[in-house]
C-alpha positions in Angstrom: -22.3 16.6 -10.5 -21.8 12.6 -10.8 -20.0 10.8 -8.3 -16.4 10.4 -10.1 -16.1 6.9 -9.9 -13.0 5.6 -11.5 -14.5 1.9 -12.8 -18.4 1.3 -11.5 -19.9 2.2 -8.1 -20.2 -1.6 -7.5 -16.7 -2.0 -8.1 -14.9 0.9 -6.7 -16.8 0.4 -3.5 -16.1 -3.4 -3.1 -13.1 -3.3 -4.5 -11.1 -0.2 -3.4 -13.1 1.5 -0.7 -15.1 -1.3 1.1 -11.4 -3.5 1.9 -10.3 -0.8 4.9 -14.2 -1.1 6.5 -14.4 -4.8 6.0 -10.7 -5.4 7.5 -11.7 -3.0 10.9 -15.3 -4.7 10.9 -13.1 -8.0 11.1 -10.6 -6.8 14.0 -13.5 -5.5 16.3 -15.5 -8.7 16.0 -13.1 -11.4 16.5 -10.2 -9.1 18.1 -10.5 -11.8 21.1 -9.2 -14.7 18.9 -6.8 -12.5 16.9 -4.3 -13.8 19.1 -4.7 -17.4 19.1 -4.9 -17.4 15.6 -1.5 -15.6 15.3 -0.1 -18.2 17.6 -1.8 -21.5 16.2 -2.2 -20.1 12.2 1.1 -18.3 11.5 2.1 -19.5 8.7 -1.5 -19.1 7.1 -1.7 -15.7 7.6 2.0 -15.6 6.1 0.8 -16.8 3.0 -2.5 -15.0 2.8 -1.7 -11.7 4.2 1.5 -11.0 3.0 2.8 -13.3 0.1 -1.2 -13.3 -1.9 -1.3 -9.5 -1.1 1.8 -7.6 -0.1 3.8 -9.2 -2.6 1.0 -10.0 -5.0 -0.1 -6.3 -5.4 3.7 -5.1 -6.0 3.8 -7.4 -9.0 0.5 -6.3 -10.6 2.2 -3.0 -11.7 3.7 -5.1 -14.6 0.1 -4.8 -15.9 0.6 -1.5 -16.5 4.6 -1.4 -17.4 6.4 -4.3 -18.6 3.5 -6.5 -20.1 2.2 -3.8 -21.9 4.4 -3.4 -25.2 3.8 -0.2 -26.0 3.9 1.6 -22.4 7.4 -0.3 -22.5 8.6 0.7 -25.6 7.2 4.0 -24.9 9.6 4.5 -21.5 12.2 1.8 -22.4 14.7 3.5 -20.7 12.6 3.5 -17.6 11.4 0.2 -17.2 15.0 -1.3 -17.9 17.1 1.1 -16.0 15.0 1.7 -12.7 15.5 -1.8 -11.0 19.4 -1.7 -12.1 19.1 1.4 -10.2 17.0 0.2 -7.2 19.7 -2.7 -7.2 22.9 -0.9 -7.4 21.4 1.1 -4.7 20.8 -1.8 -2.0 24.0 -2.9 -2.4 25.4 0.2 -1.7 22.6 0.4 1.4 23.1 -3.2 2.5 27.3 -2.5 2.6 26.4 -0.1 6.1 24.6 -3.6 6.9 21.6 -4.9 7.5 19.9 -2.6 9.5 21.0 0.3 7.1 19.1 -1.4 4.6 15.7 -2.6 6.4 16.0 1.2 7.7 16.2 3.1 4.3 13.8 0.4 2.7 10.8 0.9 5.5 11.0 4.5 5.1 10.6 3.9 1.4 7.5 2.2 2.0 5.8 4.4 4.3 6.4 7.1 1.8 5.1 4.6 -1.0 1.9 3.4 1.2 1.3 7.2 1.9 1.5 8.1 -1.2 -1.2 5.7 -2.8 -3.6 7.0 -0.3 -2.9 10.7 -1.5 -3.3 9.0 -5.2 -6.6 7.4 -4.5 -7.7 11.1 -3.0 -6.7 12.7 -6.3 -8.2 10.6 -8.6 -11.6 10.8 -6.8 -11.2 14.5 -6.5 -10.4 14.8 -10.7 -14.2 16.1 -11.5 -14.4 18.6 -8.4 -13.3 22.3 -8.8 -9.4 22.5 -9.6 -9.0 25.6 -6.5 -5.8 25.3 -4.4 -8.0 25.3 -0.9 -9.7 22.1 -2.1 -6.6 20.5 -3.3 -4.6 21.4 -0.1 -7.8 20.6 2.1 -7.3 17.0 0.9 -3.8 16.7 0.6 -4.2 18.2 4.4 -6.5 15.5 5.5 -4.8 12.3 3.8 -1.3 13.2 5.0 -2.9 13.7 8.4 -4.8 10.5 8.3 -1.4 8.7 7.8 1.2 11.0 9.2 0.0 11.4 12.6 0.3 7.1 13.2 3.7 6.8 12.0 4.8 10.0 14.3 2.6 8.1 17.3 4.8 5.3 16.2 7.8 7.3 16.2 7.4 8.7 19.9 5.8 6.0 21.6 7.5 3.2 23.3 7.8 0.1 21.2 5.0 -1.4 19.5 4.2 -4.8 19.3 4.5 -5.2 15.5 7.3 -3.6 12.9 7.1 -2.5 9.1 9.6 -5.4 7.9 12.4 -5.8 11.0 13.3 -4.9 14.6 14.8 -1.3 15.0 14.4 0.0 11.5 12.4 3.6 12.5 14.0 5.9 14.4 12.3 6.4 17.5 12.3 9.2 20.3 10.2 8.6 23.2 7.9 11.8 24.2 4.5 12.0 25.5 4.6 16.1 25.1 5.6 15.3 21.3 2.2 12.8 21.2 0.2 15.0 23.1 0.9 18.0 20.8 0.6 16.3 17.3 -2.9 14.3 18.4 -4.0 18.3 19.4 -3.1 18.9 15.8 -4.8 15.5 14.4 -8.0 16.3 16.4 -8.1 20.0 15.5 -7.5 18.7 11.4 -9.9 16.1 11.8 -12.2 18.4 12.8 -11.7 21.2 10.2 -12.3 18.7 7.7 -15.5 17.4 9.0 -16.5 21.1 9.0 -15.6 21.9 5.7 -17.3 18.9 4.2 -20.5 19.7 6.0 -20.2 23.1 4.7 -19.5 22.3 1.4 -22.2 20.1 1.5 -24.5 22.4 2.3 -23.4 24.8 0.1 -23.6 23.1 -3.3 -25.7 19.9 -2.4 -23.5 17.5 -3.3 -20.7 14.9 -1.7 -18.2 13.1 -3.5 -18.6 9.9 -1.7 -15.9 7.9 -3.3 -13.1 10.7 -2.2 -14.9 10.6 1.6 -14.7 7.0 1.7 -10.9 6.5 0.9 -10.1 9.6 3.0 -12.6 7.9 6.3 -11.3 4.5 5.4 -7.8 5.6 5.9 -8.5 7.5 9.0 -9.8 4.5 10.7 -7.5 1.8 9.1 -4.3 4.1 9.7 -5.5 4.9 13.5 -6.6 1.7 14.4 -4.1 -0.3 13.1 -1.3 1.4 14.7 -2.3 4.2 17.4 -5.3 2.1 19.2 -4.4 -1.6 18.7 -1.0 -2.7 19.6 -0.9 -6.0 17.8 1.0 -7.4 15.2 -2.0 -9.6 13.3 -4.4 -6.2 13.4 -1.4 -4.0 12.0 -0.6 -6.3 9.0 -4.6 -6.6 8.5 -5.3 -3.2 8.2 -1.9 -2.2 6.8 -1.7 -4.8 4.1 -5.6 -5.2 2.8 -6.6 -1.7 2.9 -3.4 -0.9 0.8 -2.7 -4.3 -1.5 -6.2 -5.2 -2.5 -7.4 -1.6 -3.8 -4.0 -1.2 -5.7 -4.5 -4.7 -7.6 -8.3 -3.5 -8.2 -7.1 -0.5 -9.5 -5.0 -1.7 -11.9 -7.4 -4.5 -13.0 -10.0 -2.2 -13.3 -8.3 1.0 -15.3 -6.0 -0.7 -17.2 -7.5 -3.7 -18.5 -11.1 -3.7 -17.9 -11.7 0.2 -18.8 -9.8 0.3 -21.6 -10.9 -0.2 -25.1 -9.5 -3.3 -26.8 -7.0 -1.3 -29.6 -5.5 0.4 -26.6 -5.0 -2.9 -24.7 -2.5 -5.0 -26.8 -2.0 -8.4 -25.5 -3.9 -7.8 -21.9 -7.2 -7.8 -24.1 -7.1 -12.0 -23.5 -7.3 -10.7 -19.5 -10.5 -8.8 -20.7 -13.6 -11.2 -19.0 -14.4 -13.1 -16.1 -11.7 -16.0 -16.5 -9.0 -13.4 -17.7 -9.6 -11.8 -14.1 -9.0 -15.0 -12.6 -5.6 -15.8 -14.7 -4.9 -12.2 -13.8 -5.1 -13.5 -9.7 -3.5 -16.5 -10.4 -0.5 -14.9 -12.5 0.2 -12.8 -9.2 -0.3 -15.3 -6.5 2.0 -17.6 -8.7 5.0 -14.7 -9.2 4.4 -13.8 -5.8 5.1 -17.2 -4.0 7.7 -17.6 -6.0 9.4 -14.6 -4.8 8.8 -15.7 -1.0 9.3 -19.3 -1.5 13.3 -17.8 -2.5 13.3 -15.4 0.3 12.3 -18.3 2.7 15.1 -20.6 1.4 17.5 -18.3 0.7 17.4 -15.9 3.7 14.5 -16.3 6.2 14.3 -19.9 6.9 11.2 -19.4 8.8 8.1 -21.1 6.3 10.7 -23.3 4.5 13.5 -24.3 5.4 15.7 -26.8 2.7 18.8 -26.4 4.7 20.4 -24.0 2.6 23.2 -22.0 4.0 23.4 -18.4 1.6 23.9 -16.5 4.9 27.6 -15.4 3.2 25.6 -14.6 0.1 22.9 -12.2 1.7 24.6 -9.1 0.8 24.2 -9.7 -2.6 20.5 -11.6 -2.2 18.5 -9.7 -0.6 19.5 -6.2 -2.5 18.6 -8.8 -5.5 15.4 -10.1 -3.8 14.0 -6.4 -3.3 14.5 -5.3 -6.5 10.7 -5.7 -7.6 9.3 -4.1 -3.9 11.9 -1.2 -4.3 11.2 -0.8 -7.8 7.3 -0.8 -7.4 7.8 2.0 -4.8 9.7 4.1 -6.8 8.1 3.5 -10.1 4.5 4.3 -8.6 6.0 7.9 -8.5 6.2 7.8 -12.9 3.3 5.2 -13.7 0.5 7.7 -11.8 1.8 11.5 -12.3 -0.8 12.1 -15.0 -3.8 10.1 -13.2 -3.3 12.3 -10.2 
């Protein structure tokens, strides 16, 4: 059987599996100066980590929705009624206040960032046998591989680092509870190794793409929230391993992979300088976006003296429109690549 790559080898491995290897490779070496370049090179890793990635990656989805005529036309309804939705819904959320809204919106997330993972598993899975134990095996092992941090997260005492604010998971501090679900990690960890032996053994063959994104997210999930407990090293692992691979993806299997009748308008993006406009098109929409969350409501990176604060209940519902939408829409956009 081949190895079910969803581009190249060359490119899945660079692009979507090596990110959550590199990022850890990164953390172990230079772990010591993590800190000092937190303190001294904030607002670098601001722009770089979150606004060229986090937000870049949630605005490459319009590469496979909104700037793509037909998809749009095809699921019009969609497209246009979704982020009315997604808004209608924060304001409601951000009307219990703040923390309401930051609450409901990183549980969102995690689902969304959980999800993906699951995704990747599926898609590298499509060419194996269709049996119910191998599907559950990996849905089993994936959901492990990010379940178990967030419940670590969940009953430890505070971390050092949050999803977006102070406060927003609810938290219960129990070392029995830890205790008894890294028993259960362990023992699923271990089944899994087992079984992939086995298989191996059995039939000669390893899907290495699937292995990679499931190991990958084992270490980059762990290590970034269970053994470290610093802020820089959770947004590195958390944000690369998830933002890069996404933007890949969609680079990759909708405009590159696809024949140029099928492509409409992307088919300019279709070559080495259409995957740089691609980049620049996202970094450009995406510091946009933070440049008027910075002004508006943070004041942290920017700050133009501009007093919205009365305003926020009806900006930043308005300003998370394209993250809320992006984690809801992944849900429609994938269901028949999975």
């Amino acid at each position: 059987m081949e190895q079910p790559w969803i581009h190249k080898s060359k490119t899945d491995f660079w692009l979507i599996l090596f990110p959550a290897f590199f990022v850890l490779g990164i953390v172990f070496v230079f772990q010591d100066w993590l800190s000092e370049i937190q303190e001294d090179y904030s607002f670098y890793t601001w722009l770089f980590l979150i606004v060229f990635i986090d937000v870049a990656h949630v605005y490459s989805t319009l590469f496979k929705t909104y700037f793509v005529k037909s998809e749009f036309q095809r699921r019009k309804k969609l497209y246009i009624g979704l982020p009315i939705i997604c808004f209608i819904i924060g304001l409601f959320l951000f009307g219990f206040g703040s923390s309401v809204f930051w609450s409901v919106l990183a549980y969102v997330a995690v689902f969304h960032f959980i999800r993906q993972q699951y995704g990747f598993v599926r898609l590298y899975a499509r060419k194996e046998e269709k049996t119910k134990i191998n599907r559950y095996s990996d849905a089993l092992i994936i959901y492990t591989a990010t379940i178990y941090p967030m419940l670590y997260w969940f009953f430890s005492s505070p971390r050092a680092f949050n999803w977006f604010v102070e406060k927003e998971f609810f938290r219960y501090e129990s070392q029995f509870l830890i205790q008894v679900s890294t028993v259960i990690y362990v023992l699923i960890v271990a089944y899994y190794l087992c079984r992939t032996l086995y298989l191996y053994l059995k039939t000669s063959y390893f899907n290495i793409p699937k292995n990679l994104i499931i190991v990958g997210t084992l270490l980059s999930w762990f290590f970034g929230i269970v053994y470290f407990n610093n802020d820089l090293v959770f947004t590195l692992l958390n944000v690369v391993s998830h933002g890069i691979p996404y933007m890949a993806l969609i680079y990759l299997k909708e405009i590159d992979s696809k024949p140029k009748e099928e492509m409409g308008e992307l088919f300019h993006f279709k070559n080495s300088k259409g995957a740089i406009f691609f980049v620049l098109i996202l970094l450009g929409i995406a510091f946009t976006e933070e440049y008027l969350w910075e002004i508006f409501v943070w004041n942290e990176n920017f700050n133009l003296g501009i007093d919205a604060f009365k305003w926020q209940f009806f900006l930043v519902p308005l300003l998370t429109v394209p993250q809320f939408t992006h984690y809801l829409l992944d849900g429609f956009i994938w269901k028949n690549n999975k």
